[in-house]
N, C-alpha and C positions, 0 to 999 in steps of 0.2 A: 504494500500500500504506500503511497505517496501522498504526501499533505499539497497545500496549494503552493511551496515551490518549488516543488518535483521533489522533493528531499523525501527519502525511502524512510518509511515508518513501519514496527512492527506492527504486525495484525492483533488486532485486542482478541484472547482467546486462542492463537494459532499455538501459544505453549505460556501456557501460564507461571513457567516457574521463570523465563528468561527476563530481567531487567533490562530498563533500556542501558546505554551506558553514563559513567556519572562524569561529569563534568565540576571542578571543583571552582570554585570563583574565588579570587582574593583581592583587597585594597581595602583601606583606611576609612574609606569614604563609605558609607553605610547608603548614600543614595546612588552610590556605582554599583555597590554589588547585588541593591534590588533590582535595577535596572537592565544588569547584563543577566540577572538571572531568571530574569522575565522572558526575556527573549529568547534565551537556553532551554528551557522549558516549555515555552511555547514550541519550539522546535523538537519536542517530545524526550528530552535528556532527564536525564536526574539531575540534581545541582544541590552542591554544597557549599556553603558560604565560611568564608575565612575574614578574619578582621587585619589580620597580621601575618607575616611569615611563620613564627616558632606555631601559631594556630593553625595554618594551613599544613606544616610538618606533621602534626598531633593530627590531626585528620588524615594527611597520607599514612601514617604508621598502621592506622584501621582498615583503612580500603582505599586500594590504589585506584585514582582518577584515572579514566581516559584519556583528558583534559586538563590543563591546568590554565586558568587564565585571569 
């Protein structure tokens, strides 16, 4: 399945155990990383938000991003 811009999305139900993949978002600015995370998810990603570097480490250490941006 493809969303409207052409960007390949998984099927809801074609396997319910597979996650999309995660996208981690980082910066200082807390209206940056709603922002880019809006758009990250809308684009059907998971997204996890960092305020800082040493935070965004502490989250890689749990579950490696796809993405880091």
């Amino acid at each position: 399945m493809t969303n409207h811009r052409g960007h390949v999305q998984a099927t809801p139900g074609a396997d319910d155990t597979a996650q999309p993949p995660l996208v981690l978002v980082v910066d200082d600015e807390a209206t940056i990383i709603d922002m880019v995370g809006r758009v990250v998810a809308d684009e059907g990603f998971r997204v996890a938000r960092a305020r800082n570097g040493q935070q965004a480490l502490d989250m890689i250490a749990g579950e490696r991003p796809a993405l880091i941006i």
